[in-house]
C-alpha positions in Angstrom: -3.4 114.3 -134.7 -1.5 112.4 -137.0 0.4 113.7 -140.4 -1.2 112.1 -143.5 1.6 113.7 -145.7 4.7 115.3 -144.9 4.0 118.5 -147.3 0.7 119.1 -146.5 0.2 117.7 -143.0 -3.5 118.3 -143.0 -5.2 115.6 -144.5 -6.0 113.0 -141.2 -9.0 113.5 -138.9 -8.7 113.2 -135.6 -11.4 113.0 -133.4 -14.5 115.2 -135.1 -15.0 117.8 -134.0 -18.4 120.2 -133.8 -19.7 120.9 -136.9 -20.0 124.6 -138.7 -23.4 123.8 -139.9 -24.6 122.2 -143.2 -24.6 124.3 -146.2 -28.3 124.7 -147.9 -30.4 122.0 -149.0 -29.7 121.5 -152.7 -25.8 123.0 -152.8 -22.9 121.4 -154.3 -21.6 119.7 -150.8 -24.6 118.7 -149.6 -25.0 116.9 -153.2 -21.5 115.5 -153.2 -22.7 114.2 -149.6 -25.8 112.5 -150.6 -23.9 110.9 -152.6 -21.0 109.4 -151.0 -21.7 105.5 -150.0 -21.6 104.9 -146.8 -20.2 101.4 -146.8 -17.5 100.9 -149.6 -15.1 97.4 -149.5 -16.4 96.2 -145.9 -15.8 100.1 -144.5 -19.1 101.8 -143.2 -19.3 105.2 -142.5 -19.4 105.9 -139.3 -22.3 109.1 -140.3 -22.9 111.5 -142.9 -19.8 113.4 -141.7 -19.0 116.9 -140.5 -18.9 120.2 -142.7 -16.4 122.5 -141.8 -15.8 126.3 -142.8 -12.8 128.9 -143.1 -13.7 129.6 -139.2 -13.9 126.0 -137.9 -11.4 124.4 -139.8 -8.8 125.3 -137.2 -10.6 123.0 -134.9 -10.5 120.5 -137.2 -6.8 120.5 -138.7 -5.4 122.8 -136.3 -1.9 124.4 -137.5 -2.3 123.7 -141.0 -5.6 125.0 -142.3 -3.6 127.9 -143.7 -2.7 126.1 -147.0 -6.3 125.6 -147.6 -7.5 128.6 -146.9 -4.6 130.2 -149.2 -6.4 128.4 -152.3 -10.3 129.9 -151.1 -11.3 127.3 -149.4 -15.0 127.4 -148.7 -15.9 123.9 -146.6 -14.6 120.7 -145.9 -16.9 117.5 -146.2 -15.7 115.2 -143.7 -16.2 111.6 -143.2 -15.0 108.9 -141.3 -14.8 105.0 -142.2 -14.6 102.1 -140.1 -13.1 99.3 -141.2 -13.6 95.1 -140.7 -12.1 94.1 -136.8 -8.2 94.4 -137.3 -8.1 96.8 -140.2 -7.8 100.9 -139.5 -10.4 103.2 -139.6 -10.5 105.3 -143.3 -10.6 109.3 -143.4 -12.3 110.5 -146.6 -11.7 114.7 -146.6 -13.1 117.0 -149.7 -12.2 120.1 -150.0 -14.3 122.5 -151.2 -12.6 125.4 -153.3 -13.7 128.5 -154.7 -12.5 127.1 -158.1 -11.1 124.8 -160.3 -7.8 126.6 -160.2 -7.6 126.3 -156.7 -8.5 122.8 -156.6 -5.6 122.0 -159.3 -3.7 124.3 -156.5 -3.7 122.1 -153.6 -3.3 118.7 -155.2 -0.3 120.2 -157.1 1.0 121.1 -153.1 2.3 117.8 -152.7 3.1 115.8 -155.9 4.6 112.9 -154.5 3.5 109.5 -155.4 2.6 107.1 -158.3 -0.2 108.8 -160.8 -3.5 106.8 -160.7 -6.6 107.2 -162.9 -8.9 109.2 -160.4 -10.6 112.1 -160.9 -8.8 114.4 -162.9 -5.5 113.9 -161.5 -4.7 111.8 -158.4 -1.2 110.4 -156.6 -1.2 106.7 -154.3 1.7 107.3 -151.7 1.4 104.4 -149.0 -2.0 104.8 -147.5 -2.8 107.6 -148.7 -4.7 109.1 -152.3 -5.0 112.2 -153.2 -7.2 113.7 -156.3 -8.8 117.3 -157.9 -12.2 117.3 -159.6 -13.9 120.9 -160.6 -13.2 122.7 -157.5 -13.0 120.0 -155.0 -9.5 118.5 -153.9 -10.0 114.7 -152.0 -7.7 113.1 -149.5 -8.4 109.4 -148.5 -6.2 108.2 -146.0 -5.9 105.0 -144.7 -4.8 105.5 -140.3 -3.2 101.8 -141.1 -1.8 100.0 -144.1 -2.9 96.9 -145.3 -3.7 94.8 -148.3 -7.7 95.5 -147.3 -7.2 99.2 -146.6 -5.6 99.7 -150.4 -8.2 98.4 -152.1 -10.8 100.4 -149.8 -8.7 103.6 -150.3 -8.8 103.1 -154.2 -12.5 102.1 -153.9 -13.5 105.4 -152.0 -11.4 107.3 -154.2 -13.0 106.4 -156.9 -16.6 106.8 -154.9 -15.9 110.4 -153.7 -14.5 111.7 -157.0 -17.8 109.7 -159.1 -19.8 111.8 -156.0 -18.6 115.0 -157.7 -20.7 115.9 -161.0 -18.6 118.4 -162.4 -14.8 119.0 -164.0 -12.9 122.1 -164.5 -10.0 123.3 -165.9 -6.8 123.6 -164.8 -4.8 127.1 -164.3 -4.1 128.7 -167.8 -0.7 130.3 -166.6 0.8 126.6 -166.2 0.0 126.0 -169.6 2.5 129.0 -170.6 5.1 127.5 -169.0 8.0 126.4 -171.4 7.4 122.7 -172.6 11.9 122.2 -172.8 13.4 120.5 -169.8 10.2 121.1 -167.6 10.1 118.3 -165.0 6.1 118.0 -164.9 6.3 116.4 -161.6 7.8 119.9 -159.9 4.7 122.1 -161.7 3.0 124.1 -158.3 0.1 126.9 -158.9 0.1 128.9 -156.6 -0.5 132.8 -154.6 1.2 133.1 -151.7 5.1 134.0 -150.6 3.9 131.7 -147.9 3.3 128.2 -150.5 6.2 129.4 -152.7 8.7 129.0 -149.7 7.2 125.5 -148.9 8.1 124.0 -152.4 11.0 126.1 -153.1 12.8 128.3 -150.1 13.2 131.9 -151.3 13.6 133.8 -148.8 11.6 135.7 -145.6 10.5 138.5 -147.3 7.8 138.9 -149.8 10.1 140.8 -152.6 7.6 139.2 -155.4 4.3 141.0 -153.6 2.6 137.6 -153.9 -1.0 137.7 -152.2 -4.2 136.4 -152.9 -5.0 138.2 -155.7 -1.5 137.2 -157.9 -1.6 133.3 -159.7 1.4 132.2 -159.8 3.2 128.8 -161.5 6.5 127.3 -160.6 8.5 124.8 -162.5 11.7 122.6 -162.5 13.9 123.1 -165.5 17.2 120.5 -166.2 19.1 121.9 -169.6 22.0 121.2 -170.4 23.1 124.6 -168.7 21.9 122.9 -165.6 19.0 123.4 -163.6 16.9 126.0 -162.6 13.1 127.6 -161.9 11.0 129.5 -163.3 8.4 131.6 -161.3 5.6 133.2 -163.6 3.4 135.6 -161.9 0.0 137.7 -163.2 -0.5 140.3 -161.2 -4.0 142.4 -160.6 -2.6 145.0 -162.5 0.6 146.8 -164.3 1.6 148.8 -161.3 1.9 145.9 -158.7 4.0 144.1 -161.4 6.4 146.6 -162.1 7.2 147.4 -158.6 7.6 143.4 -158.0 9.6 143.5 -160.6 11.7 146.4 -159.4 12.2 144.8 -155.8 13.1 141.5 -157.5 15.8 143.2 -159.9 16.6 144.5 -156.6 17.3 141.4 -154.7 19.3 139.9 -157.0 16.8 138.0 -159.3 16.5 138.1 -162.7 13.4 139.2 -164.5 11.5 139.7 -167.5 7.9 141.5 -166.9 5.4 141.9 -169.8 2.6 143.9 -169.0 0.9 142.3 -166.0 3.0 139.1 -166.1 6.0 139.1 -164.6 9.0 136.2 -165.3 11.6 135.1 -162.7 14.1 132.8 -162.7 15.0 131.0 -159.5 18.3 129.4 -158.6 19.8 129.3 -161.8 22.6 126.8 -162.4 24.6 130.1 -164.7 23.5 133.3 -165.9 23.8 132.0 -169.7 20.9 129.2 -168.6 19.0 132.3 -166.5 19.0 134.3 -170.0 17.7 131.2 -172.3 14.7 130.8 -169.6 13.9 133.9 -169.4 13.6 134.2 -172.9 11.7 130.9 -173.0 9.3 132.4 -170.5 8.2 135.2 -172.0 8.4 136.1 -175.7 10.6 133.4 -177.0 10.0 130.3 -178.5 8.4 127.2 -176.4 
């Protein structure tokens, strides 16, 4: 199966596989599905598609289902498009998360490309888009680039995310990080030690205790001190937090914890620009 992305991996179908099972007459997929055109810019649909699970998913995107599943994902609408003789057949994927948060998750997972206006937030790399809505994420992904295939990609885009009736918001933690010398562009919400290591390499061991049950938001800070990151983490509850915190101090890292919430700064350019964002993080001025 071919890579649609070089972060995420996961976005291309290959052949389809056997379906989970449709989810009950009247949910959100099944809506979203209904909806969906099946012939867009001279592309038909080659059927209503395939629904896929947390269990089947494997089958489907084999090897790389873990990043889903480590933002709750519920089920996968699948459909594939083919296109006029001598173009490439188009893969539309949505993602169905088990919030809005989540959704905002994934898209941030890879956030290269040029922003378009789909959705709530969406990135064009070359044949392939990529958008949230509410809790859905939406990968369209062209198996062959073209002038045709660009203006199909845009056109389901724009289909699949109209498909979807609802918005959401996204995490409130990213919103607290500090506004000076962010790079918006490196922003990643997140749970896992797992996802953390793929945008930013920390290390083998889980000193942070991320899991499921910790948000987390990274960011990309260039000062004139230099440049570093800042990790903040809310954790399920004080205890979890200050032992984090503990193991972090630990390893080397420095940290700031308030209550549940714990601030680390990653990769620091000098200890005077580790201080200022630390303080920026968590009781200073934004």
């Amino acid at each position: 199966m071919q890579a649609s992305s070089a972060a995420i991996g996961v976005l291309v179908c290959g052949g389809l596989m056997a379906c989970s099972g449709d989810g009950p007459a009247g949910d959100d997929l099944e809506g979203v599905r209904a909806a969906l055109p099946m012939e867009v810019a001279g592309w038909r649909a080659v059927d209503d598609g395939e629904v896929y699970d947390s269990e089947s998913i494997f089958a489907y995107i084999d090897g790389h289902a873990e990043v889903y599943l480590a933002y709750g994902m519920r089920r996968c609408l699948a459909r594939r498009y083919i296109g006029p003789q001598g173009e490439a057949d188009i893969v539309v994927d949505l993602f169905e998360l088990d919030s809005a948060a989540n959704a905002y998750g994934v898209f941030t997972h890879d956030r290269d490309g040029e922003a378009v206006d789909v959705g709530q937030g969406a990135l064009l790399r070359p044949g392939w888009l990529s958008f949230w809505k509410g809790p859905w994420f939406g990968s369209i992904y062209a198996e062959g680039e073209s002038e045709a295939s660009l203006i199909a990609v845009n056109a389901l885009a724009h289909a699949a995310a109209d498909a979807i009736s609802v918005e959401g918001e996204a995490p409130d933690l990213v919103g607290e990080l500090p506004a000076d010398g962010l790079d918006p562009r490196s922003v990643r919400f997140l749970h896992t030690w797992e996802i953390l290591n793929s945008a930013l390499f920390v290390g083998g061991e889980n000193i942070f205790s991320l899991s499921s049950e910790t948000d987390a938001v990274l960011g990309r800070y260039r000062r004139e001190g230099g440049e570093g990151w800042i990790l903040l983490v809310e954790y399920p509850d004080e205890a979890t937090a200050s032992v984090a915190e503990e193991n972090a101090r630990g390893g080397g890292y420095e940290s700031r914890r308030d209550g549940k919430r714990l601030a680390l700064v990653l990769k620091p350019a000098t200890p005077e620009l580790a201080d200022n964002l630390l303080v920026n993080a968590l009781g200073g001025a934004r």
